[in-house]
C-alpha positions as CSV (number, residue, x, y, z in Angstrom):
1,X,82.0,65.4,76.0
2,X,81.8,62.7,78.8
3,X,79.9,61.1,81.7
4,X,81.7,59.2,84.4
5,X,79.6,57.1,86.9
6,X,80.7,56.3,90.1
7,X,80.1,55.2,93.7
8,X,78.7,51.3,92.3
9,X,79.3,48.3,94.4
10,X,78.4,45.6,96.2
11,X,75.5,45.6,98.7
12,X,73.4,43.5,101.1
13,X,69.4,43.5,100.7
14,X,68.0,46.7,102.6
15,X,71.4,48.7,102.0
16,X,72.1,52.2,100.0
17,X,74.2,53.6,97.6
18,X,74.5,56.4,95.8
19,X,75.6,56.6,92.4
20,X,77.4,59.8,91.1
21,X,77.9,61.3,87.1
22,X,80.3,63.5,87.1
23,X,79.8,65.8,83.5
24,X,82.4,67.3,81.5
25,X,82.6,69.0,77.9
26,X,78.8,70.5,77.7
27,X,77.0,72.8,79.5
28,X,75.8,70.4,82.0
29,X,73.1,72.9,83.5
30,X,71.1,73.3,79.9
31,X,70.4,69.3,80.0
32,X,67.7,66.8,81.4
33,X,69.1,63.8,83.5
34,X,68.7,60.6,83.3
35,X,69.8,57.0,84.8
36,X,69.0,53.6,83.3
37,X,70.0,50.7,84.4
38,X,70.4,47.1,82.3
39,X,70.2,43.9,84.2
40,X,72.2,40.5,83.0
41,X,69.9,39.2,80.2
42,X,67.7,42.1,79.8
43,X,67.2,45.3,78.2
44,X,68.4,49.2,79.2
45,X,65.8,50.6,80.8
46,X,64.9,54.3,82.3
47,X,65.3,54.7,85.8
48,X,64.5,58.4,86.5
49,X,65.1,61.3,84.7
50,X,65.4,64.9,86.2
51,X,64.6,67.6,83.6
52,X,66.4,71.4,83.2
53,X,63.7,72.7,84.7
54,X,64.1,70.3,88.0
55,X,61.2,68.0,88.0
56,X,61.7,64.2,88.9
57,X,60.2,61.5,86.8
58,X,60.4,57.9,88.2
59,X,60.4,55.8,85.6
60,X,60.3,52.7,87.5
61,X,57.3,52.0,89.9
62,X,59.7,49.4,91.8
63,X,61.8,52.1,92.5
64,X,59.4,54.9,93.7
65,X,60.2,55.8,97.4
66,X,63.2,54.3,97.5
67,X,65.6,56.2,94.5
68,X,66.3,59.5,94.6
69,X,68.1,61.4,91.3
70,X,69.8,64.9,92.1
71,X,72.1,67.1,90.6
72,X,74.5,70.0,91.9
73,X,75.2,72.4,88.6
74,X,77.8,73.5,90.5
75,X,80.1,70.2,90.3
76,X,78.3,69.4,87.1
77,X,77.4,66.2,88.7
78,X,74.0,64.0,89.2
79,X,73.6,61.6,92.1
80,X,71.3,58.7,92.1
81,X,70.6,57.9,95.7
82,X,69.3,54.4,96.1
83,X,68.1,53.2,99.7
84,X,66.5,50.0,100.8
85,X,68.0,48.1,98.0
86,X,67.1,45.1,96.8
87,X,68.3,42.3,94.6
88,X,66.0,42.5,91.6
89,X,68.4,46.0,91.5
90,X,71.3,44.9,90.4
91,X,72.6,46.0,87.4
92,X,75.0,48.5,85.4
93,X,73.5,52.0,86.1
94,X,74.0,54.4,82.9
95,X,74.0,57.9,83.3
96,X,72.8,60.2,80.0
97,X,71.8,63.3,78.6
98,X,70.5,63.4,74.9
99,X,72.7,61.1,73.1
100,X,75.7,60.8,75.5
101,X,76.5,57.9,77.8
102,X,79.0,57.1,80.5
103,X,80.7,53.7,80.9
104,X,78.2,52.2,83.3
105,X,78.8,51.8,87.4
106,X,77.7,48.0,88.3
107,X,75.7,47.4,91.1
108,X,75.3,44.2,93.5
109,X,72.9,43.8,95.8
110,X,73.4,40.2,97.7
111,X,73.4,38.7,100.7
């Protein structure tokens, strides 16, 4: 049972990324989504979520409009696209489902 994350980085203000989980050892399709993120100093907290049945729930209001979560069942993988970045972003993303975490992908954003 794993979660990799992928695709973190370093960015300038106004940039994108987009963060990938690739899922291995479940069935990936029966499970919710989710990203959180943890900033230095502060606590994990939820970024989005996208549920089985494939509704979006944004967490975050700083981050409405600007992230996107997806996932292809196919790959068993879930993206986070994140445009218009900004510096109160950075972080180590998380990617889960129930009680199963990936390493963490850190991203930068700085000028």
């Amino acid at each position: 049972v794993r979660l990799v994350e992928s695709g973190g980085g370093l960015v300038q203000p106004g940039g994108s990324l987009r963060l990938s989980c690739a899922a291995s050892g479940f069935t990936f399709v029966s499970y919710g989504m989710r990203w959180y993120r943890q900033a230095p100093g502060k606590e994990r907290e939820l970024v989005c979520a996208l549920t089985r049945a494939g509704d979006t729930i944004m967490a975050q209001d700083s981050v409405k409009g600007r992230f996107t979560i997806s996932r292809d069942n196919a790959k068993n993988t879930v993206y986070l696209q994140m445009n218009s970045l900004k510096p109160e972003d950075t972080a180590v993303y998380y990617c889960n489902a129930v009680d199963i975490w990936g390493q963490g992908t850190q991203v930068t954003v700085s000028a």
